[in-house]
C-alpha positions as CSV (number, residue, x, y, z in Angstrom):
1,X,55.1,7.6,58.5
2,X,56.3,5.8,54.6
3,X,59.1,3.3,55.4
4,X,58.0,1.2,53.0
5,X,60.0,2.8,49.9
6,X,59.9,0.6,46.8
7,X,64.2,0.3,46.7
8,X,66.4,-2.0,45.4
9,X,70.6,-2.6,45.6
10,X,73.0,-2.2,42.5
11,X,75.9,-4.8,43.6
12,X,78.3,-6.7,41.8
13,X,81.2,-9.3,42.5
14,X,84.2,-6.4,42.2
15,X,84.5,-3.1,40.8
16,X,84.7,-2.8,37.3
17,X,81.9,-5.0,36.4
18,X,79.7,-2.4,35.7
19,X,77.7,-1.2,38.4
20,X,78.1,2.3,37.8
21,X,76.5,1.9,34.3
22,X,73.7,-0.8,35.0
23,X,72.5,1.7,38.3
24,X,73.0,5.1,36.4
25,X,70.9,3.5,33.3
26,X,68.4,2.6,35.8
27,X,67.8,5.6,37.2
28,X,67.5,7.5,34.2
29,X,64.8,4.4,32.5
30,X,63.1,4.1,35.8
31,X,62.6,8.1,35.9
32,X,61.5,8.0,32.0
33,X,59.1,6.5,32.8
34,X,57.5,9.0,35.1
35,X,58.6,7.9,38.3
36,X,60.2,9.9,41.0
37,X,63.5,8.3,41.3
38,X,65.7,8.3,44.5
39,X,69.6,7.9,44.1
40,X,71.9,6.7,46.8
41,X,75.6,5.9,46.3
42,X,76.9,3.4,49.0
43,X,80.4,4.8,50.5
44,X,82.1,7.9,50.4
45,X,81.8,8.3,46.7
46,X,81.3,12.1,45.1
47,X,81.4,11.4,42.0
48,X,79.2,8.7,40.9
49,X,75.8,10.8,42.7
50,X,76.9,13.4,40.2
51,X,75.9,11.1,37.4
52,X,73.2,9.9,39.7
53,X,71.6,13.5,39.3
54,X,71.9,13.6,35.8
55,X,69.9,10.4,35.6
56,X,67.1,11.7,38.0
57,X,66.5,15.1,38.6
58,X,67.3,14.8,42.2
59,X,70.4,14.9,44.4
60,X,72.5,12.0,44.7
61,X,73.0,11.1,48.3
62,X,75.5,8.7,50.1
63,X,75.1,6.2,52.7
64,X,77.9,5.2,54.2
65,X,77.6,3.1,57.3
66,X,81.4,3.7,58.8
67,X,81.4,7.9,58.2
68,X,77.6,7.8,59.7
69,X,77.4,4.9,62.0
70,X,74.8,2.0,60.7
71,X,72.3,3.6,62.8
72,X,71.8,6.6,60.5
73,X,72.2,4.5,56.9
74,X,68.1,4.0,56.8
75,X,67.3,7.5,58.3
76,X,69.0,9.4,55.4
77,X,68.1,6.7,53.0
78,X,64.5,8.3,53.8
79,X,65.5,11.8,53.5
80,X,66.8,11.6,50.3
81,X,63.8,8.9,49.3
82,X,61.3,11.7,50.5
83,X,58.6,12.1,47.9
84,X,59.9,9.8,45.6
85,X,58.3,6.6,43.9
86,X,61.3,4.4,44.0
87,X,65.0,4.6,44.8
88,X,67.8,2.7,43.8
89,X,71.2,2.5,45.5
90,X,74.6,2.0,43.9
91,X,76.7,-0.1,46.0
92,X,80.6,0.1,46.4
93,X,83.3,-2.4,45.3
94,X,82.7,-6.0,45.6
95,X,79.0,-7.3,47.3
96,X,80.8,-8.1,50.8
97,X,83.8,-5.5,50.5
98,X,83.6,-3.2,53.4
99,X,85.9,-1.4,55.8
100,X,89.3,-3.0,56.0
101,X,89.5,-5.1,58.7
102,X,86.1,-4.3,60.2
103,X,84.0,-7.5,58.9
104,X,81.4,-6.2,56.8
105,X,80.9,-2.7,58.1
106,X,79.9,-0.5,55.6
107,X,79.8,-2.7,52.6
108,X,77.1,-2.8,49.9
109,X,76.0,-6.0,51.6
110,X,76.0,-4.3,55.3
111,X,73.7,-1.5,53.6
112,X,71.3,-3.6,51.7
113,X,70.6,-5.1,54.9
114,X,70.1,-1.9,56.4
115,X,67.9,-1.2,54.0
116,X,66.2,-4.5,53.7
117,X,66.7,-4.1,50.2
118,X,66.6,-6.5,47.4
119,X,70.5,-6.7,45.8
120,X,70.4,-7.1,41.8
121,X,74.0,-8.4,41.1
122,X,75.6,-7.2,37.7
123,X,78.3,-9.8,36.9
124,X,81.0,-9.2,34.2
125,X,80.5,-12.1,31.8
126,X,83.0,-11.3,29.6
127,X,85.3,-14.3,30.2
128,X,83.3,-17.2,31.5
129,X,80.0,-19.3,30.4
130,X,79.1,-22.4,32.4
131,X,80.9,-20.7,36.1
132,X,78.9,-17.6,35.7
133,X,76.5,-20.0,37.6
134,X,79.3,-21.0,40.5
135,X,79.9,-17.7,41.2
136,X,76.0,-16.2,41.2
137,X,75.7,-19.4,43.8
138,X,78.2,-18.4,45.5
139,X,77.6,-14.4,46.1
140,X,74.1,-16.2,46.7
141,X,74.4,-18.7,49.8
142,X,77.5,-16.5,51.2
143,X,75.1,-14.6,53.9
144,X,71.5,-15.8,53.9
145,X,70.3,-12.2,55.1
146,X,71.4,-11.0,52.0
147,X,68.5,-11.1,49.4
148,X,70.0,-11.7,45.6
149,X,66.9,-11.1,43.8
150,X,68.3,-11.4,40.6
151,X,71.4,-11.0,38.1
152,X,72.4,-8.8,34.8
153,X,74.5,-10.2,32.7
154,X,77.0,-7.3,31.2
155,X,79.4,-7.3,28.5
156,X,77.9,-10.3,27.1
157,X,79.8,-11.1,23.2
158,X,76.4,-12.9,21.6
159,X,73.2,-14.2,21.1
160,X,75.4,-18.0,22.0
161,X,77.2,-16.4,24.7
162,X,74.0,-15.2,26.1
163,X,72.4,-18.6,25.8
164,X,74.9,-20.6,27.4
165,X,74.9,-18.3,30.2
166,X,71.3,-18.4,30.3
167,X,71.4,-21.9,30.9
168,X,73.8,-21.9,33.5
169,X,72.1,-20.3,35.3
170,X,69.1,-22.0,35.3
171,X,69.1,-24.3,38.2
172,X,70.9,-21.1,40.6
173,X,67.3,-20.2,41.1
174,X,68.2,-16.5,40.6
175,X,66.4,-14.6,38.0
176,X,68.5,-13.1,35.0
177,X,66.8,-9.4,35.2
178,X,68.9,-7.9,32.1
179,X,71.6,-8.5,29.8
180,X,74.0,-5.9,28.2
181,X,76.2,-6.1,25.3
182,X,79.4,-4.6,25.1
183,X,78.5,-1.0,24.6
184,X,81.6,1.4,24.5
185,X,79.7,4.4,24.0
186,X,78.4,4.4,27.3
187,X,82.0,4.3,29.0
188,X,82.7,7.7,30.8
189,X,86.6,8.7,30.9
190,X,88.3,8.5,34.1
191,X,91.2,10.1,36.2
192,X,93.8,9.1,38.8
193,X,90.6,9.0,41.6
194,X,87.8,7.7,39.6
195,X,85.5,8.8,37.4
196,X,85.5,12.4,35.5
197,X,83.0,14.5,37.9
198,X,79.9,15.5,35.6
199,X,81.0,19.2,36.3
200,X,84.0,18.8,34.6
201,X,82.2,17.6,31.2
202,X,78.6,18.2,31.6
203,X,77.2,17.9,28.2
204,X,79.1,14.7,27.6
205,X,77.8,13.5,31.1
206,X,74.3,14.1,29.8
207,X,75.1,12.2,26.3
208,X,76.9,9.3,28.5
209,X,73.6,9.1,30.8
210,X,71.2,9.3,28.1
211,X,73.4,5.9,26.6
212,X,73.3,4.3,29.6
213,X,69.6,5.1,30.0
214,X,68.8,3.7,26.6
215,X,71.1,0.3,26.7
216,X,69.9,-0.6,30.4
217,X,66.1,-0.5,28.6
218,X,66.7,-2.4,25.8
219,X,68.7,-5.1,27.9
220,X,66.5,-5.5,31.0
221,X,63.2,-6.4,32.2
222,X,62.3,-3.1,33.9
223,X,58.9,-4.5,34.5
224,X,60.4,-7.3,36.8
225,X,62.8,-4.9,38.3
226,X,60.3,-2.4,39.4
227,X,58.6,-5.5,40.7
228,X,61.3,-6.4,42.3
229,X,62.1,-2.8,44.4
230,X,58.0,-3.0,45.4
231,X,58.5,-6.1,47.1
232,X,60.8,-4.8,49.4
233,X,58.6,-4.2,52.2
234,X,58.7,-1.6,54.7
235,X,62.7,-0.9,56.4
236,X,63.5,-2.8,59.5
237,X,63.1,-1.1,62.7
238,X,60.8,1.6,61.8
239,X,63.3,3.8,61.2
240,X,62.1,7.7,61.7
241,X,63.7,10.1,58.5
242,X,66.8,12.1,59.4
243,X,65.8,16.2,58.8
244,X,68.3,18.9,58.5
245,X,66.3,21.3,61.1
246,X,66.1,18.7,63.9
247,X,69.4,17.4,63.7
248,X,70.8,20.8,63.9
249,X,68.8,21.7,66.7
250,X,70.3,23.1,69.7
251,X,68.0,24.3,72.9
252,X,71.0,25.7,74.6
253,X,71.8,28.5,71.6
254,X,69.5,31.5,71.2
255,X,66.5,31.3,68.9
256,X,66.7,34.0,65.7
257,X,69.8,36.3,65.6
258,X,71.4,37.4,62.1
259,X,71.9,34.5,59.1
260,X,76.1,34.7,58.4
261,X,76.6,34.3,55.0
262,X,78.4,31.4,54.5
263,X,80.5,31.1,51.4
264,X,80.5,27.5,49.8
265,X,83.5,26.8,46.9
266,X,81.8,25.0,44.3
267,X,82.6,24.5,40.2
268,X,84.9,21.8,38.5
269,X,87.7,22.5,41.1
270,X,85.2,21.9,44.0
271,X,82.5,19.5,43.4
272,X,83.5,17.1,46.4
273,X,80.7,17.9,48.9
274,X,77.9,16.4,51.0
275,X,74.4,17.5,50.5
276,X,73.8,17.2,54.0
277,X,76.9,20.0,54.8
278,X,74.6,23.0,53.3
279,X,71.8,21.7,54.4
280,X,73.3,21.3,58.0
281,X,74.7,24.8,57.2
282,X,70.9,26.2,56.8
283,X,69.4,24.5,58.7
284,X,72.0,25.7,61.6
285,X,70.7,29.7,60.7
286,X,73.4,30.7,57.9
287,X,73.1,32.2,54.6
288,X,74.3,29.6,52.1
289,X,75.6,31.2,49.0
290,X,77.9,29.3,46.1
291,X,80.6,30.8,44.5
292,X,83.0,29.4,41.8
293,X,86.7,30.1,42.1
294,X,87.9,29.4,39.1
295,X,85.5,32.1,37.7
296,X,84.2,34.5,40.6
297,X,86.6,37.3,41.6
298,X,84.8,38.0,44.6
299,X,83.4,36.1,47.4
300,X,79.7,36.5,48.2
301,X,78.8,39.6,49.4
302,X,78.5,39.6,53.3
303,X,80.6,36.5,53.4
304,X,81.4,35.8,57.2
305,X,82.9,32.1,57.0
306,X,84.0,30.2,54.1
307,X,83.7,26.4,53.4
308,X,85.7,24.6,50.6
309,X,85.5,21.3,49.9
310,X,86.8,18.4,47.9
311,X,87.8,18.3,44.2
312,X,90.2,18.4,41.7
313,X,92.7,21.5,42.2
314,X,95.7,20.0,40.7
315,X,93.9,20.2,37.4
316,X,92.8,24.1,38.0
317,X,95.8,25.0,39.0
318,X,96.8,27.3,36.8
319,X,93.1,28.8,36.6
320,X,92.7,29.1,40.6
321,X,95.9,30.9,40.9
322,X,95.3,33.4,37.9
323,X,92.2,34.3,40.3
324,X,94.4,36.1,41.8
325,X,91.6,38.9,43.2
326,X,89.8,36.4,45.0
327,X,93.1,34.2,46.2
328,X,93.6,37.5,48.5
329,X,90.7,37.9,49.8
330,X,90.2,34.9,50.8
331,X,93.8,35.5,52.3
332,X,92.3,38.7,53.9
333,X,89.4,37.1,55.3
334,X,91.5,34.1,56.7
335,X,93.9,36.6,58.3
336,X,91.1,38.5,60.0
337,X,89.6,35.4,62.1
338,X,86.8,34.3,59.9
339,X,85.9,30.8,60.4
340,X,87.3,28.5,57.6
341,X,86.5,25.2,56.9
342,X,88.8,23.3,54.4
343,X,89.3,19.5,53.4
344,X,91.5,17.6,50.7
345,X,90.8,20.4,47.7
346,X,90.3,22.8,50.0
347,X,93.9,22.2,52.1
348,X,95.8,22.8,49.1
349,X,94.2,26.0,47.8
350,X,94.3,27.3,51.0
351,X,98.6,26.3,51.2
352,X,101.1,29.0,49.7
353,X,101.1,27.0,46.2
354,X,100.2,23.8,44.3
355,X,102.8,22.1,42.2
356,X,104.6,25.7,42.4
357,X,101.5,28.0,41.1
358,X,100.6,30.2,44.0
359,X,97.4,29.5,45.7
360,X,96.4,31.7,48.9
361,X,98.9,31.5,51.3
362,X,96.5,31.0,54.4
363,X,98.8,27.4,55.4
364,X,102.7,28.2,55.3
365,X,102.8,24.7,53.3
366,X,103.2,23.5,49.9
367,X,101.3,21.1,48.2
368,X,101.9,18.8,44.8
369,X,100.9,15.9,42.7
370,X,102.5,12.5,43.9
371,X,102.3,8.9,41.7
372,X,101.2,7.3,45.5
373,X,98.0,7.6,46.3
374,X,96.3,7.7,50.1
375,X,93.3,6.1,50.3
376,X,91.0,4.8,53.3
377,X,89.0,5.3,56.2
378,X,90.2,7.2,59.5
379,X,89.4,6.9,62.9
380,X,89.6,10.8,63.9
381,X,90.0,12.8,67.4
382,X,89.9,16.3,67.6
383,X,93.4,17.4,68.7
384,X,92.3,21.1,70.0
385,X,89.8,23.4,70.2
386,X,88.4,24.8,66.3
387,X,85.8,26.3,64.6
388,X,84.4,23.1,63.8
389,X,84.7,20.6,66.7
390,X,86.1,20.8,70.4
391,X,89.3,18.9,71.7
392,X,88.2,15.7,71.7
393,X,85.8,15.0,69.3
394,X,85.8,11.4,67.6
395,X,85.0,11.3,64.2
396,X,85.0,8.6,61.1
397,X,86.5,10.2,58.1
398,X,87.8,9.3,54.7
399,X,91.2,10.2,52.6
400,X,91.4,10.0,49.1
401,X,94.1,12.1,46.9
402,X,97.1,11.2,44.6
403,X,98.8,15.0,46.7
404,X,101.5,15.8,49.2
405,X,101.4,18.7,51.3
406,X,104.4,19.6,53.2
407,X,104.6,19.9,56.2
408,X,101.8,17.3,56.8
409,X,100.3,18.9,60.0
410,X,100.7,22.2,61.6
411,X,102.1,23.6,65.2
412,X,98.2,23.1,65.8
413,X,97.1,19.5,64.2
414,X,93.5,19.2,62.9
415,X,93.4,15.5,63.8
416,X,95.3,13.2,65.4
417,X,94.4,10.0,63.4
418,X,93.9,6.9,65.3
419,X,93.9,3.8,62.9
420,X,94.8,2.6,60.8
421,X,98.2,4.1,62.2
422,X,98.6,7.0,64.5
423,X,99.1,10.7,63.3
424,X,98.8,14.1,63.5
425,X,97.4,15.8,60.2
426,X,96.2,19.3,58.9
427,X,95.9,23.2,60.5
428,X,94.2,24.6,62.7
429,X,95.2,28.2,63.2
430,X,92.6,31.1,64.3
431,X,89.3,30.3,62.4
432,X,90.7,27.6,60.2
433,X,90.0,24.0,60.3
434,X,91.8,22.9,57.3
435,X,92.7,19.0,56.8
436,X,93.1,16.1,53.9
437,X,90.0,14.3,55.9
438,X,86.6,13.8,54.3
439,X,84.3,13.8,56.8
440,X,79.8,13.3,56.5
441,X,78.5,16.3,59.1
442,X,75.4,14.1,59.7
443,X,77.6,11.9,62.3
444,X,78.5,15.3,64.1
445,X,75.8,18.0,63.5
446,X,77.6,19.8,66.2
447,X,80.2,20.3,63.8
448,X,77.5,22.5,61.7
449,X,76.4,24.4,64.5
450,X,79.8,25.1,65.9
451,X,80.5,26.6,62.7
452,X,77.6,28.7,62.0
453,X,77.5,30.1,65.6
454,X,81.4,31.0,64.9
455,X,80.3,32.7,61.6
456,X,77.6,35.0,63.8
457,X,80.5,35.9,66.3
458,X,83.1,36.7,64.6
């Protein structure tokens, strides 16, 4: 069995210092050259893997060690990295910035040891010569199972900016792999969550990814890079590769039976999603079939559950609810017991309107944009009995949205929330599991199984 994947860590001091850009450009350069590149986002990130795919060819996958549970960061790590000649991970936030109050857990720095990966640490030197060198020291010494194999200098001003940070840098005894000038046309435009999600502009994506591409390998020393990623060694613990089919796996259901055709929201409005989900969805004995609401007046023929994920339906408002064919049968198919699965995006479409358009009318809520926005990880119990988990079930999630929907939880909660302050949240009513929470269906396969079997009984 390969655990020896040739991988390295894209970190940096904070956000905004240019990780995206530096990782994205080194996926694209690495894969130019003819190398089967691996991308891994650290955290609970949809958007970045977007661009990540661009850059590669391949889907962008997340490791996130508080939604998964450390155990399975290195087993999906080689399910994405299956095949592939090298991977390289984007981290998330600062080096050491991980769950709030849990220590490091789930920080780039908890991954990359994970992973046994090298770290390359892209510092904004935009504002500072001579303490580029303190603070490379410092990132350096902080955790001595941490491996900084070397630095990229971004947003350098000049051939004597360069040099003086050049010399600084020195006597650190880290390696400067790269620098970058200030390159504006590589910037990607951004939104009140982040970046703009590649299916929103995907031509421009392509044009931003092929600049990144071109001003990571003028600036940097891919040679001692790639270097750098082969050294890495094999992944601590021997860990075995996490598969679809085996993880959803059950010898207590009945082999064969029909494949439900499970209907997956996709398109601009919906391009929050997991990989793992359809492939849990597939692997569990469904028919997995994308549709596009803002375009397709129909759901897939056959459809006998519907899953509808994260996204941007504030923006498509107007569009989804001009659907207004396929707003009612999804109304219909809600009504008649189908299983449903809905989170964040997928709450408010389903609610009886968004910022006062009409959406489907499943929830007897209303949902709209707010200026506060709800962000953070969840500590998550089951509150009843639903298509997708049984009372009881503990599960990590995530929330992320600038929305309000009112009221916040129905007569039947989805989740009562555990930290970082106790609540009830979201609906469950007949088939439909419908909540704000982002959760990875690799921690709770079940969860995929639950579902499919539903689909086949209904």
């Amino acid at each position: 069995m390969v655990t020896s994947v040739p991988r390295l860590v894209v970190a940096a001091p904070s956000s905004g210092s240019g990780k995206t850009t530096v990782a994205t450009g080194l996926m694209a350069a690495f894969a130019a050259r003819g190398l089967a590149v691996s991308p891994h986002k650290v955290g609970p990130d949809y958007i970045d893997p977007g661009y990540h795919a661009l850059a590669t060819g391949r889907t962008g996958r997340n490791l996130d060690a508080y939604l998964c549970g450390p155990e399975l960061v290195a087993p999906l790590f080689l399910h994405g990295a299956r095949g592939c000649d090298l991977a390289v991970v984007e981290g998330v936030m600062g080096l050491y910035d991980g769950a709030a109050g849990e220590g490091e857990l789930a920080s780039t720095a908890h991954v990359a040891k994970l992973l046994g990966a090298p770290v390359v640490l892209v510092v904004d030197a935009s504002s500072q010569s001579r303490s580029v060198a303190a603070l490379v020291h410092g990132f350096a010494s902080w955790d001595p199972e941490v491996r900084i194999g070397g630095v990229i200098l971004n947003k350098v001003g000049s051939d004597r900016h360069e040099a003086l940070l050049r010399e600084a840098l020195d006597a650190s005894g880290v390696p400067v792999l790269g620098v970058l000038r200030r390159a504006p046309q590589v910037d990607t435009p951004s939104r009140h969550l982040g970046l703009v999600p590649v299916a929103e502009r995907h031509s421009a994506a392509v044009e931003a990814v092929a600049a990144m591409a071109a001003q990571v390998a003028r600036g940097c020393d891919l040679d001692a890079l790639e270097a750098l990623a082969r050294g890495a060694g094999a992944l601590p613990g021997d860990p075995t590769p996490w598969t679809p089919a085996s993880a959803a796996h059950d010898p207590g259901l009945p082999a064969g039976g029909r494949a439900p055709v499970v209907a997956v929201a996709g398109g601009p409005a919906f391009s929050f999603s997991y990989a793992e989900h359809t492939e849990l969805l597939a692997a569990a004995g469904a028919e997995v079939v994308v549709f596009d609401p803002l375009h397709d007046e129909r759901l897939p023929e056959g459809t006998a559950g519907l899953v509808v994920g994260g996204g941007f339906p504030e923006v498509y408002a107007g569009e989804l609810s001009a659907n207004e064919p396929l707003r009612k049968e999804i109304a219909e198919l809600a009504l008649g017991g189908a299983p449903v699965a809905a989170e964040c995006a997928g709450l408010l479409y389903l609610c009886r309107e968004l910022d006062g358009r009409p959406m489907c009318g499943v929830l007897d809520a209303t949902a709209r944009m707010t200026e506060r926005l709800t962000l953070g990880y969840r500590d998550a119990v089951a509150v009843g009995d639903s298509v997708l988990a049984a009372a009881g079930t503990r599960m990590h999630g995530h929330e992320f949205h600038r929305t309000l929907v009112e009221p916040g939880a129905g007569a039947a909660p989805a989740w009562g929330l555990l930290a970082p302050a106790r609540r009830v949240e979201g609906f469950v009513q007949q088939g439909v599991h419908a909540s704000y929470l982002h959760t990875h269906w690799a921690a709770e396969p079940g969860v995929a199984r639950r579902f499919v079997e539903r689909c086949r009984t209904s």
